[in-house]
N, C-alpha and C positions, 0 to 999 in steps of 0.2 A: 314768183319766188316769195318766201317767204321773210323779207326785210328784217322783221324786228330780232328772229332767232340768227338770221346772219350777221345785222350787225354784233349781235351778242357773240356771237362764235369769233368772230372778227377782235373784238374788243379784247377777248380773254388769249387770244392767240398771234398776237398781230407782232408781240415784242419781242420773240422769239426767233422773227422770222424776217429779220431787217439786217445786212448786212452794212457795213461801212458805207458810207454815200461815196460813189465813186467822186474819181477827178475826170472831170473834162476840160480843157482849150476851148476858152472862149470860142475861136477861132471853128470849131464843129458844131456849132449853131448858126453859123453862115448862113446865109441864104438871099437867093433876090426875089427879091416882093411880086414885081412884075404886073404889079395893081395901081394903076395912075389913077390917082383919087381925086375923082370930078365932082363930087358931090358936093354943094353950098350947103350943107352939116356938117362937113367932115369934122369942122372943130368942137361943136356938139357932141359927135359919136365920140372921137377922141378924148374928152374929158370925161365923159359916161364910163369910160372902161377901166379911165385912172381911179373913179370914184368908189364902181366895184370890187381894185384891189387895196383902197383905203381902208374898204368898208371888211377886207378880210381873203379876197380871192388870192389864191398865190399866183396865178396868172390867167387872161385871157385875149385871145385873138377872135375877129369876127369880121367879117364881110356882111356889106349890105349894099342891094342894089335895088335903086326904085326907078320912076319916070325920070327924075330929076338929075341922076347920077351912079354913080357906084364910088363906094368907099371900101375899105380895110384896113386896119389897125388891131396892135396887140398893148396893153400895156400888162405890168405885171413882170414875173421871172421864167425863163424856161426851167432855168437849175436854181434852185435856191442856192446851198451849200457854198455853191461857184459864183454867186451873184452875176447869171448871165442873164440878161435882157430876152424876153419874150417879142420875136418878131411875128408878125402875122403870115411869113411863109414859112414858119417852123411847120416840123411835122406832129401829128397828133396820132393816137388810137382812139378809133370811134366805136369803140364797145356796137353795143346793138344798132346804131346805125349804119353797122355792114348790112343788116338783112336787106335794106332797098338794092345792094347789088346783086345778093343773091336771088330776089326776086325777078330781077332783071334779066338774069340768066334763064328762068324758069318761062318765062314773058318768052324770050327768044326760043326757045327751044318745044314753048308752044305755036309758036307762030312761024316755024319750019316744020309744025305738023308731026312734033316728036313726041309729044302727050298733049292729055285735051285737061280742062279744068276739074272735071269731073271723073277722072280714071284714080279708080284706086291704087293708093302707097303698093300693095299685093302686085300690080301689073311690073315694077320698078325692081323692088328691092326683092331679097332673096326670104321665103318664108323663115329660115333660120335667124335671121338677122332679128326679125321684129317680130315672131309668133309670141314672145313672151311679153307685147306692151299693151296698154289698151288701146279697145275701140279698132286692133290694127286691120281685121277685115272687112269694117267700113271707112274705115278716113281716106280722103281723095285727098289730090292734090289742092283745090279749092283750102280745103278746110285746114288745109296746113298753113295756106298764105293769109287766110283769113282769121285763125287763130281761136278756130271753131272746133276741133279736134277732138277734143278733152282730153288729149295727154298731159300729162303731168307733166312739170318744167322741171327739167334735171339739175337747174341749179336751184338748189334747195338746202336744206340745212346738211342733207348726206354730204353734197358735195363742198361742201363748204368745210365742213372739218376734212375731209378727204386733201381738199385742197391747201389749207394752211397747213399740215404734216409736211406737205412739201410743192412750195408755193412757187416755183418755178417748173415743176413737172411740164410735161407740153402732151397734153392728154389728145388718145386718135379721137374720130367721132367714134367708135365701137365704142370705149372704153366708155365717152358721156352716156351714150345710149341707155349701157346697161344699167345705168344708175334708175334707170325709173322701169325695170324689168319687175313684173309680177306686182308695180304698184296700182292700185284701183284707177277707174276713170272718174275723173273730176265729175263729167256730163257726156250723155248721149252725143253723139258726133254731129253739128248742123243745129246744136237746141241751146247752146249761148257760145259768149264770145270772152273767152281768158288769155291773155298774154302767156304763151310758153316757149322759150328757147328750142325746147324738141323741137318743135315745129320745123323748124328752121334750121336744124340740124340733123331732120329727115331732107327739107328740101336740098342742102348741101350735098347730102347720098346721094340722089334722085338724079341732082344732075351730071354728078362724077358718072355715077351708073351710066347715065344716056352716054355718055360725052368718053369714057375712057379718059377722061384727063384729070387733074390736081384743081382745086381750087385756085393755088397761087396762078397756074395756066389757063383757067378761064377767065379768071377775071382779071388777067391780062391782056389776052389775048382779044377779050371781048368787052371791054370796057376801059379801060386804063390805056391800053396803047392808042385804040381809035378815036380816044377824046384827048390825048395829047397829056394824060394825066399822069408824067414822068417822077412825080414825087410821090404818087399814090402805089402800097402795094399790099400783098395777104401775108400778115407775120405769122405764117403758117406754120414755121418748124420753133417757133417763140424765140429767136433771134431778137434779141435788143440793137440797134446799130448805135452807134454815136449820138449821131444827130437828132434822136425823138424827145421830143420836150418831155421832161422826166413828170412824172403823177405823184403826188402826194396824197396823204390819209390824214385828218386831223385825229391822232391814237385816242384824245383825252378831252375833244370837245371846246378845248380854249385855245384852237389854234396855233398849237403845239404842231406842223406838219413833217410829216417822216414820210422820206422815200421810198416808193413800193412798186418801182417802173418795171424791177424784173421778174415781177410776177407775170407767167404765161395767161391766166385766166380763160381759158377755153378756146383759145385762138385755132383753131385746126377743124373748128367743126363747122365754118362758114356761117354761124349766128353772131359772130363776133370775131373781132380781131384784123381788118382792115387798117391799114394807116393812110392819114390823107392829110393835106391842109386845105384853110377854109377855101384859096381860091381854088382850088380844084375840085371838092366836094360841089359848091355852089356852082362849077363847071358842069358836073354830073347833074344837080337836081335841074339846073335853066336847060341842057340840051334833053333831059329826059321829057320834062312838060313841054317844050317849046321848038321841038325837032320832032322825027322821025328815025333817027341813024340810029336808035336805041330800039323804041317799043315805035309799033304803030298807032295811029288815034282811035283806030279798032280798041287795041289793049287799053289805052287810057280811059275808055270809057268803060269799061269793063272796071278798071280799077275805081274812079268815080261812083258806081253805082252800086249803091250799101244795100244789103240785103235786112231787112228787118228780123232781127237778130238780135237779143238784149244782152248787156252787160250779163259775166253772174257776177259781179260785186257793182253796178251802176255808178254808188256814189264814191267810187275813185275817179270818176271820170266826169262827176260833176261838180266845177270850178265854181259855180254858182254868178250870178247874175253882178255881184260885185265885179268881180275880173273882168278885167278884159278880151282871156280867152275863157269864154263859157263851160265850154265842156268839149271832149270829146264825143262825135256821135256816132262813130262806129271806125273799124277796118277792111280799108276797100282790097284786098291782097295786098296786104301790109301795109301801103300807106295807111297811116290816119289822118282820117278829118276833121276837121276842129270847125266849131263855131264860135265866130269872134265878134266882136266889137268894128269890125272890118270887113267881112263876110268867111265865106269859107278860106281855111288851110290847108293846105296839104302838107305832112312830113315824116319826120321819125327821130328819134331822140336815141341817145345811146349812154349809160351811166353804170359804172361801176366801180373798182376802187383805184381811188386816185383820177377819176378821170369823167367828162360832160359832154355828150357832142349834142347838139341841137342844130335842127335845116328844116325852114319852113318854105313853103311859096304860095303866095295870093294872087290868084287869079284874077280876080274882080279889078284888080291895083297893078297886076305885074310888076310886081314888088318880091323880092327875098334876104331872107337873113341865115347866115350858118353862123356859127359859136363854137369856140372849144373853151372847157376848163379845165387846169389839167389841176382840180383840188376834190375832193370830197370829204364827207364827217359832219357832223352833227353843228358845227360851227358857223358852217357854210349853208347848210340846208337851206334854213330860209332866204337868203340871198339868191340861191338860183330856184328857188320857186317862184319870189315874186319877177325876174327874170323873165321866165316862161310865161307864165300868165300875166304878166299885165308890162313891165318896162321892153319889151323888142317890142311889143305894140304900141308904146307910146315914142319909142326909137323911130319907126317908120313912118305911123300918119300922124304923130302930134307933135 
């Protein structure tokens, strides 16, 4: 996507489009933690999180579990307005760190022999639907989870004025699709590697197609209920409930933050729009790497093993040798790998407005961390960049 014209579209249109900050009852922030904090850091972690909302965060929750122990804590606000307390079993939206479910489901329904890695979108979907995108009668399956495709990512500047017109709409995936209808190919399909939401909201079709069912039903039914994850679900029809920790936008840079929770943002097209908290999500990533009842170690290794494939923009992806996390070096079917200061990562990050998700796991350590913020804006940036690269790394082995 193309950030700097979003945020710019965002800037100019963003005040137009806020209503009155609701009322909530403390009391609809409830919640039981259910995270017995073993960990001889805890009072570390916990002071580390009150420092990030000194330093400007409007709130953060986060789990961390290494050799030593497991922690979680939130400091910060869930609702500003309401001056209600950020607990660490509030609920979040994890913008793009839905696709690891959706890939999941892709994983299982490879692995019952309903499509192979290598079968092209054409086999799946209806030629009506996709004759008008590119690359659509070579791109497989592969190359969707790998982010090799060269379709253009639908959220882009069209859909960004589309969307602030009317920033609660709750768009189908047709409707994102057609956004990037009759637009060129980035790249030859298999010949680099770009981040694009299509992707990921053909893999969503693919497997409603297989499956006859909703999104909110699969990933129910195949994820969330089997792992006991009763707080996690797909805000599929863009339903707000009570209790989701509300997201804030800093409009103007000096931390100024305004409510922007009821914006739907593409929730319907399974590249986004999951809700979860940290101890459940970090549920999902330890039983994914460290079980079987999800993916088999067939699949794992399959995801593991990077196809030499280059960036086409590399240096976003290189953190450089200062940080702690290095770089990215590629996407194994959406997870990405990171080279750290620690050895390799696995994860997927999820950011958009008002809102942070980050889930890492090191194997080398069997060590993990999830994060939510529920802030975004120019205010904050740097604060969760140095974050990501270099403090959850010094969080866990320093």
């Amino acid at each position: 996507m193309n950030h700097k014209l979003y945020m710019a579209a965002l800037a100019l249109l963003i005040s137009g489009c806020v209503k009155d900050d609701p009322v909530f009852p403390k009391s609809a922030f409830d919640c039981a933690i259910g995270v017995q904090n073993t960990h001889p850091d805890s009072l570390r972690f916990t002071n580390f999180l009150e420092e990030k909302v000194q330093e400007g965060l409007p709130g953060i929750s986060m789990l961390i579990e290494t050799p030593d122990g497991i922690w979680s804590g939130a400091a910060g606000l869930a609702d500003i307005p309401n001056n209600i307390t950020l607990n660490s079993c509030n609920k979040h939206k994890l913008g793009s760190s839905t696709k690891v479910f959706t890939a999941t489901l892709i994983f299982q329904l490879y692995e019952e022999g309903r499509l192979r890695f290598d079968d092209a979108i054409t086999k799946f979907l209806p030629d009506s639907l996709i004759n008008k995108i590119a690359n659509y009668k070579e791109v497989t399956v592969k190359n969707l989870l790998t982010h090799t495709s060269g379709i253009p990512d639908y959220l882009d500047i069209a859909y960004s004025l589309k969307y602030y017109d009317d920033p609660t709409r709750v768009w189908t995936d047709k409707q994102e699709l057609e956004l990037v209808y009759k637009e060129p190919a980035v790249f030859a399909p298999g010949t680099k590697v770009d981040y694009s939401n299509s992707n990921f909201l053909l893999l969503g079709m693919i497997a409603k197609q297989l499956t006859g069912q909703t999104g909110t039903a699969l990933y129910t039914s195949k994820i969330f209920d089997p792992l006991g994850m009763s707080n996690s679900f797909f805000n599929e029809d863009g339903t707000i409930p009570d209790d989701l920790t509300r997201g804030y936008f800093d409009e103007n840079g000096k931390g100024n933050f305004i409510d922007i929770t009821q914006r739907s943002f593409a929730a319907h097209s399974m590249a986004g729009g999951a809700v979860s908290t940290v101890a459940e999500l970090h549920r999902f990533v330890k039983t994914f790497w460290n079980g079987n009842s999800l993916v088999s170690e067939e699949t794992k290794n399959e995801i593991t093993t990077l196809d030499e494939i280059p960036f086409l923009h590399p240096d976003k992806f290189n953190y450089g040798e200062e940080n702690k996390v290095n770089k990215i070096q590629g996407i194994g079917l959406c997870w990405f790998q990171m080279d750290t200061d620690y050895g390799i990562a696995y994860g997927h990050d999820g950011g958009y407005d008002g809102r942070r998700s980050v889930m890492r796991y090191f194997p080398d350590s069997q060590s993990y961390i999830v994060y939510f913020v529920n802030g975004s804006g120019e205010s904050i940036r740097p604060i969760l960049r140095e974050l990501r690269r270099n403090e959850m790394i010094e969080l866990l082995f320093e």
